[in-house]
C-alpha positions as a LaTeX table, in Angstrom:
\begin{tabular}{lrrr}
\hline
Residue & $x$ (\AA) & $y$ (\AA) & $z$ (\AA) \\
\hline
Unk1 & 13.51 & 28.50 & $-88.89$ \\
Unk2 & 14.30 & 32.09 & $-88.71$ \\
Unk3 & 11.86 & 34.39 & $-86.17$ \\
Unk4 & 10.47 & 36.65 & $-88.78$ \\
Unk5 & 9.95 & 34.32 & $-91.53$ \\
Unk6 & 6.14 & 34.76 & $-93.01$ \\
Unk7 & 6.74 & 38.40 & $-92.11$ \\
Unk8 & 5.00 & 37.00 & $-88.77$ \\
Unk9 & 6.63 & 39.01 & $-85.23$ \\
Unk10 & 6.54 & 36.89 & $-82.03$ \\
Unk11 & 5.27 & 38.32 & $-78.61$ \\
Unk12 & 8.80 & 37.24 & $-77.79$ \\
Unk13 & 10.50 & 38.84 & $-80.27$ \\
Unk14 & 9.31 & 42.65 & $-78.44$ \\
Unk15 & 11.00 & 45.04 & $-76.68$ \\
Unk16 & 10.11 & 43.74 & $-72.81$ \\
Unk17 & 7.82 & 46.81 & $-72.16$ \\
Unk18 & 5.52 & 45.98 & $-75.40$ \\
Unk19 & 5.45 & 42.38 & $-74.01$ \\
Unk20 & 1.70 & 41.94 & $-72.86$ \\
Unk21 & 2.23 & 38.46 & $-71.24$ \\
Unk22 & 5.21 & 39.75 & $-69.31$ \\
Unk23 & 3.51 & 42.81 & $-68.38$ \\
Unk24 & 0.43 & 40.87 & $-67.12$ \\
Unk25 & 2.99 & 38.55 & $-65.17$ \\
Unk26 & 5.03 & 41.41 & $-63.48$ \\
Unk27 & 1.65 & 44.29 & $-62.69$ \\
Unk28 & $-1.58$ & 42.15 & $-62.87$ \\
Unk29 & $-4.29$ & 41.94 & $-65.38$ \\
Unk30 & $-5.71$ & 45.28 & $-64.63$ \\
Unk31 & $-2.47$ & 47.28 & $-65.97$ \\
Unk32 & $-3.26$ & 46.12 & $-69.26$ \\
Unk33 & $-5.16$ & 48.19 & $-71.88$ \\
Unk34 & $-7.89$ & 46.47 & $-73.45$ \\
Unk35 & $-5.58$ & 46.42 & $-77.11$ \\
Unk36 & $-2.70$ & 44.53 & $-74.90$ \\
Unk37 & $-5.53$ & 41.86 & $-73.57$ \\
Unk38 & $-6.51$ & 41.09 & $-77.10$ \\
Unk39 & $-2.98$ & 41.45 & $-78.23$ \\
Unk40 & $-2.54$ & 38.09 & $-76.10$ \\
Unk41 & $-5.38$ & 36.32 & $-77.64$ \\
Unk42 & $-3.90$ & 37.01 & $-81.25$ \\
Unk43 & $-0.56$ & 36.20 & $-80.13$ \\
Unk44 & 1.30 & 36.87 & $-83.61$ \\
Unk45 & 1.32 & 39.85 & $-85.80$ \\
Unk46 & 2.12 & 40.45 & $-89.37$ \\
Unk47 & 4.93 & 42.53 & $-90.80$ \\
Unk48 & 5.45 & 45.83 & $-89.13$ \\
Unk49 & 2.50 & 45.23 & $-87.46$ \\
Unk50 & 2.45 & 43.60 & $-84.11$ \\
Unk51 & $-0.33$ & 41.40 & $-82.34$ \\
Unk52 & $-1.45$ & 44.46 & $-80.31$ \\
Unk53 & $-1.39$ & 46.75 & $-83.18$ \\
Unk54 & $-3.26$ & 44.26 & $-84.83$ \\
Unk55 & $-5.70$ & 44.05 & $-81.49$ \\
Unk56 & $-5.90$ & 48.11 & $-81.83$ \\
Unk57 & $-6.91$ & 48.27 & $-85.54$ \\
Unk58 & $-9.91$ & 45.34 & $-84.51$ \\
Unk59 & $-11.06$ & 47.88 & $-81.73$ \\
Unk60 & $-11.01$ & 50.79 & $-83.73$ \\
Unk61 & $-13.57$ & 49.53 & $-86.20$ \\
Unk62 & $-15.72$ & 49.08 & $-82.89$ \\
Unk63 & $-15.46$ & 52.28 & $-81.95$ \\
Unk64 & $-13.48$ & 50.92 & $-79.00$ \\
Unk65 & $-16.42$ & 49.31 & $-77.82$ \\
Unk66 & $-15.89$ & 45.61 & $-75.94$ \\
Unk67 & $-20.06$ & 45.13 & $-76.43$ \\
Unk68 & $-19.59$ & 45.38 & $-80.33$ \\
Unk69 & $-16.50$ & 43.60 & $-79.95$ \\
Unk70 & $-18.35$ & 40.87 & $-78.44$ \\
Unk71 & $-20.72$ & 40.98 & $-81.22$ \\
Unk72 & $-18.48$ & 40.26 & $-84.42$ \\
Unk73 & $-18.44$ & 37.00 & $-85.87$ \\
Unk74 & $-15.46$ & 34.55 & $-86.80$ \\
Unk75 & $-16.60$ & 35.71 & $-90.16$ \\
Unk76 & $-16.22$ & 39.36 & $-89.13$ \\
Unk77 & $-12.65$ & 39.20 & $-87.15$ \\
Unk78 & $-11.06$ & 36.82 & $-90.29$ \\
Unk79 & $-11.74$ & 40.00 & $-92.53$ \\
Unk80 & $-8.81$ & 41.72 & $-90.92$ \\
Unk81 & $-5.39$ & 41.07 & $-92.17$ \\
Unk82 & $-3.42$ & 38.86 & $-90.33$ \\
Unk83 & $-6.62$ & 37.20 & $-88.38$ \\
Unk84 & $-7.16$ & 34.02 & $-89.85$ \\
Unk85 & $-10.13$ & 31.29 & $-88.45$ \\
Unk86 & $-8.14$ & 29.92 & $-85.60$ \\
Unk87 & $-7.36$ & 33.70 & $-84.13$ \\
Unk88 & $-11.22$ & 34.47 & $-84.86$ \\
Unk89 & $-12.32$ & 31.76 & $-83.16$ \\
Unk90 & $-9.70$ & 32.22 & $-80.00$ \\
Unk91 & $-11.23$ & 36.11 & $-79.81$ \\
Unk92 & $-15.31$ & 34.68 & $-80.36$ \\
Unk93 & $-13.98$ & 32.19 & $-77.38$ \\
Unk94 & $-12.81$ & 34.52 & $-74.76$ \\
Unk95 & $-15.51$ & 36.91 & $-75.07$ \\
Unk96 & $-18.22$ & 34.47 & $-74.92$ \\
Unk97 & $-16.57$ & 33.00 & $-71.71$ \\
Unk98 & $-16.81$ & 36.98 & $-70.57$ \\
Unk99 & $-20.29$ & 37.09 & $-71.63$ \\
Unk100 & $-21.32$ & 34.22 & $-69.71$ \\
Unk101 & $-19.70$ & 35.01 & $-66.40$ \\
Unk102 & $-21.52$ & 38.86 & $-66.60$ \\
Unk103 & $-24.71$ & 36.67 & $-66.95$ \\
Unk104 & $-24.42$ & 33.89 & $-64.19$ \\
Unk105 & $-24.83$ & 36.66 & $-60.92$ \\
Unk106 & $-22.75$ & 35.30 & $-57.41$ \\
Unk107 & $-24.87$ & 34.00 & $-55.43$ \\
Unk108 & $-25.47$ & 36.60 & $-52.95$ \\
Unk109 & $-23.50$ & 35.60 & $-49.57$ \\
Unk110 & $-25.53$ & 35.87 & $-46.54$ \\
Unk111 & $-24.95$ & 38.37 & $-43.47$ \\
Unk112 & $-24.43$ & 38.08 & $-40.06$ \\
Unk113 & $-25.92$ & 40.59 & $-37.72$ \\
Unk114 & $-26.68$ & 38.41 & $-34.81$ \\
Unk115 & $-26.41$ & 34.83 & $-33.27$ \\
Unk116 & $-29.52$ & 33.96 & $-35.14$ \\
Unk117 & $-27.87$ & 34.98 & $-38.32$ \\
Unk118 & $-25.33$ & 32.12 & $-37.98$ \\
Unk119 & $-26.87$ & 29.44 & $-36.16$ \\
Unk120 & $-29.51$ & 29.57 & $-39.69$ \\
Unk121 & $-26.48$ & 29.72 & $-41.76$ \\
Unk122 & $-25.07$ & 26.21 & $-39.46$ \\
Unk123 & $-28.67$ & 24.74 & $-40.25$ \\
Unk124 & $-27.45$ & 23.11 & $-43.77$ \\
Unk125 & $-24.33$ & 21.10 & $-42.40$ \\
Unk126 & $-25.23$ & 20.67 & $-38.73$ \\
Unk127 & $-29.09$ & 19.43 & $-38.41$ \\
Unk128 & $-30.22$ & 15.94 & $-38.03$ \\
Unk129 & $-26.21$ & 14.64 & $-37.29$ \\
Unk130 & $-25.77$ & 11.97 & $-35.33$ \\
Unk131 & $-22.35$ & 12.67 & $-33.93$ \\
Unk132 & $-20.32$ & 15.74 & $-32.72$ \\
Unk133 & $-18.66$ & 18.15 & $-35.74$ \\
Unk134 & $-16.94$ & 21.31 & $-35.19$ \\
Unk135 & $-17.38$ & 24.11 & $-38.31$ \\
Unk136 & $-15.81$ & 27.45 & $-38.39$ \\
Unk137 & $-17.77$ & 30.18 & $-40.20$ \\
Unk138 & $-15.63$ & 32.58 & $-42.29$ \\
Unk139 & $-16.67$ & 35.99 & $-42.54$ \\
Unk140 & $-15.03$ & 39.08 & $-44.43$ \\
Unk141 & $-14.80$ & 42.81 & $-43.26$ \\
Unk142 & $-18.77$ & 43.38 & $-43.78$ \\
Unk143 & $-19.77$ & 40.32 & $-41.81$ \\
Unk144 & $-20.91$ & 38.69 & $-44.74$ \\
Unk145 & $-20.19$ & 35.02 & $-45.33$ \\
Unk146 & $-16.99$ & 33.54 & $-47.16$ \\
Unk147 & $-17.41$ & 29.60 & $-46.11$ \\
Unk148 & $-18.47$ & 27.13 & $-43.79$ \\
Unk149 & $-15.88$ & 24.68 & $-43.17$ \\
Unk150 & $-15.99$ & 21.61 & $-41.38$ \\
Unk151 & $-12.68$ & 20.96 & $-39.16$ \\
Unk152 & $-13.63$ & 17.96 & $-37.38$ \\
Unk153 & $-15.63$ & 14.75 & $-37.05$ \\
Unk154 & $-16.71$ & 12.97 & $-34.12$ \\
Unk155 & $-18.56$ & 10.77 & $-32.06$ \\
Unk156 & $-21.68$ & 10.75 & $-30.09$ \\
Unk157 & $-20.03$ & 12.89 & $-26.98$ \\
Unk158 & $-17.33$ & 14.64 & $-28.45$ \\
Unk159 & $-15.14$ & 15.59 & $-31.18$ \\
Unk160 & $-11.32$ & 17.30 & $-31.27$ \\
Unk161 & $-10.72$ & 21.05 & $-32.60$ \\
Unk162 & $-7.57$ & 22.18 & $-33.15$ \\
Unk163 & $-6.39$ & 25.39 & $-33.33$ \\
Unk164 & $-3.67$ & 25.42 & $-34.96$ \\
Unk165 & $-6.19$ & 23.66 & $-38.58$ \\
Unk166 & $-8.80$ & 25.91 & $-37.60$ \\
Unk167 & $-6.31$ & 29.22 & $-37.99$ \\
Unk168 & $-4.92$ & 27.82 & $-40.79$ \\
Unk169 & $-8.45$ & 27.47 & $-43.09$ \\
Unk170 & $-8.12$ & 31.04 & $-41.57$ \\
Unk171 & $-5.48$ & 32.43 & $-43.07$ \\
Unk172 & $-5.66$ & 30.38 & $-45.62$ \\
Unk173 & $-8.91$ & 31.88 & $-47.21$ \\
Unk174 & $-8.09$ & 35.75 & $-46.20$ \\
Unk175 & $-10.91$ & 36.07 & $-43.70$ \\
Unk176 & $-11.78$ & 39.03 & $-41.45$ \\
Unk177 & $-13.37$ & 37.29 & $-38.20$ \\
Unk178 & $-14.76$ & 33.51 & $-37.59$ \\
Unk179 & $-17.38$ & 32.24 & $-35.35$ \\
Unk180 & $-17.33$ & 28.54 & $-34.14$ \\
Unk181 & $-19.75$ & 26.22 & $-34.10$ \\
Unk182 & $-20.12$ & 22.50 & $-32.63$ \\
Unk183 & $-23.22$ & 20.87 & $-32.20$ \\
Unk184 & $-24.62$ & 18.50 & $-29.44$ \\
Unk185 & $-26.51$ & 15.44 & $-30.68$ \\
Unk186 & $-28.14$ & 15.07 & $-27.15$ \\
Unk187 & $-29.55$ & 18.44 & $-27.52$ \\
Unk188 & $-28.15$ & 19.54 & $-24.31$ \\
Unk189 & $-26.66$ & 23.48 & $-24.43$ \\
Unk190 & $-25.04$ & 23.54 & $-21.58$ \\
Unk191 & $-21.32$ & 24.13 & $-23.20$ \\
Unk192 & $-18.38$ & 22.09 & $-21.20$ \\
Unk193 & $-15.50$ & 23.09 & $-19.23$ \\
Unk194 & $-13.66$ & 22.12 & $-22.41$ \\
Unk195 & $-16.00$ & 23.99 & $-24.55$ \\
Unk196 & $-15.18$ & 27.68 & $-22.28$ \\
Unk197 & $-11.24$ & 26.36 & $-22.28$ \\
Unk198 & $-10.95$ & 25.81 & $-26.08$ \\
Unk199 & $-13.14$ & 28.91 & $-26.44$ \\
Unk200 & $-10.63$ & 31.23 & $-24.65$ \\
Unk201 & $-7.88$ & 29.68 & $-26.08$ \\
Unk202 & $-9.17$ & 30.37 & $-29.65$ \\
Unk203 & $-10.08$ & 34.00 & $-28.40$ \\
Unk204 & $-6.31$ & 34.80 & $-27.70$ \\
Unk205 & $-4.75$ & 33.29 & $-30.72$ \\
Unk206 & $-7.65$ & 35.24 & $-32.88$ \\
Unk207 & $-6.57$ & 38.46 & $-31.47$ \\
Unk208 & $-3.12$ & 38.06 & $-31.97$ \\
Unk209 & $-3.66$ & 36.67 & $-35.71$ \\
Unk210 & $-5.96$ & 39.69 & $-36.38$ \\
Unk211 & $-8.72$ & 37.05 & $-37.04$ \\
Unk212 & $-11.03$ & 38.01 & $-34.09$ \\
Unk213 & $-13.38$ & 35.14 & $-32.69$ \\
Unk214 & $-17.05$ & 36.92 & $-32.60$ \\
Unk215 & $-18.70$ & 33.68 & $-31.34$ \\
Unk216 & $-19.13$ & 30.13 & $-30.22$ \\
Unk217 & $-22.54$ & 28.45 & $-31.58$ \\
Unk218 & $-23.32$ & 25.19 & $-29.93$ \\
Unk219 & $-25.84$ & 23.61 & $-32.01$ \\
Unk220 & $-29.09$ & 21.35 & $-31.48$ \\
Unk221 & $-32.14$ & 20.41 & $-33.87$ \\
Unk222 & $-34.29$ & 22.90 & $-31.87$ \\
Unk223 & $-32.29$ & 26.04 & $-30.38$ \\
Unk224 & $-28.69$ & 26.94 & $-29.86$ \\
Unk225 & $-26.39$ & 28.50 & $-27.17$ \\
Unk226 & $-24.44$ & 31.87 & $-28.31$ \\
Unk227 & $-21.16$ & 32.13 & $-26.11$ \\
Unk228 & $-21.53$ & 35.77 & $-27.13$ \\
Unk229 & $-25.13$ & 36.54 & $-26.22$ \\
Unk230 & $-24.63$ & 34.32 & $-22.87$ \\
Unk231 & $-21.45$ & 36.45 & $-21.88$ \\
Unk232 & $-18.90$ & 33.64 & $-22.23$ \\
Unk233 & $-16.52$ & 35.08 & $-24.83$ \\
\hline
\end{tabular}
């Protein structure tokens, strides 16, 4: 079947600049105008029209606005030549999936400012255990809170952390600064000798990964220990 049979043009079938989908692949979203976006979502246009021309035509009789955009109908968007049902309903689609993710806020991601802060954000994965875990908290730039993730599992006395899985959740998820956490089922805060060592040791690989260690939580039911507040960091 010949390309431009139907009088229909192909994104494909553009000069690579017009391209939309390549343009999206090679600068990002955010380069694209709001015609190229919707350009995408028509995917075809009609003769000597393309898909974004199309796209700019459907914004113009909205004044260029996305909120009246958002407001036409299947009905409405089939009016247009070259727009039939299943392009309507592709366009009603996307912008009620934008709709709905303006409406449902983040939830807002908790701060910490002191030792408190974190041993209340620990509270959900740490109280009531019956064996040892170790958790990193993830922070960004501000201090607020990416993640808690758990690294390890253990028994009643003890449980392994190692550095080199705790760096990589890390890296992994972009974060600024962690703060470990381990709890003691006994309720005892006295940290180990192998609590300080692995603290240390965590401390130096943080600061030469750029993902600084602010603290070491150990963890009971009723209080905590903060490595930083206690001068052992």
């Amino acid at each position: 079947m010949n390309l431009y049979e139907n009088n229909h043009l192909n994104i494909k079938s553009w000069a690579e600049e017009d391209r939309p989908r390549e343009k999206l692949l090679l600068k990002g979203k955010s380069a694209l105008s709001d015609a190229e976006l919707l350009g995408i979502l028509i995917g075809t246009g009609i003769q000597n029209m393309t898909a974004v021309d199309l796209a700019k035509l459907i914004l113009q009789s909205v004044n260029y606005d996305l909120n009246q955009l958002a407001r036409l109908t299947v009905k409405d968007l089939s009016k247009f030549k070259g727009i039939g049902e299943a392009k309507a309903i592709t366009i009603v689609s996307a912008l009620e999936v934008g709709r709905r993710r303006k409406d449902s806020e983040a939830p807002k991601r908790p701060q910490i400012t002191c030792s408190r802060d974190a041993y209340e954000v620990l509270k959900p994965h740490l109280m009531d255990l019956p064996h040892e875990e170790f958790w990193i908290i993830l922070l960004n730039r501000a201090n607020h809170v990416l993640k808690c993730e758990r690294i390890s599992s253990g028994g009643v006395s003890g449980t392994v952390a190692d550095p080199k899985m705790i760096f990589k959740v890390a890296l992994e998820n972009l974060c600024s600064a962690i703060i470990l956490a381990h709890n003691h089922p006994s309720g005892n805060l006295t940290p180990s000798q192998a609590d300080k060592d692995l603290t240390k040791k965590l401390k130096q690989a943080g600061s030469y990964l750029e993902v600084p260690v602010l603290d070491h939580i150990i963890f009971t039911d009723k209080a905590y220990l903060s490595f930083a507040d206690d001068g052992l960091l």
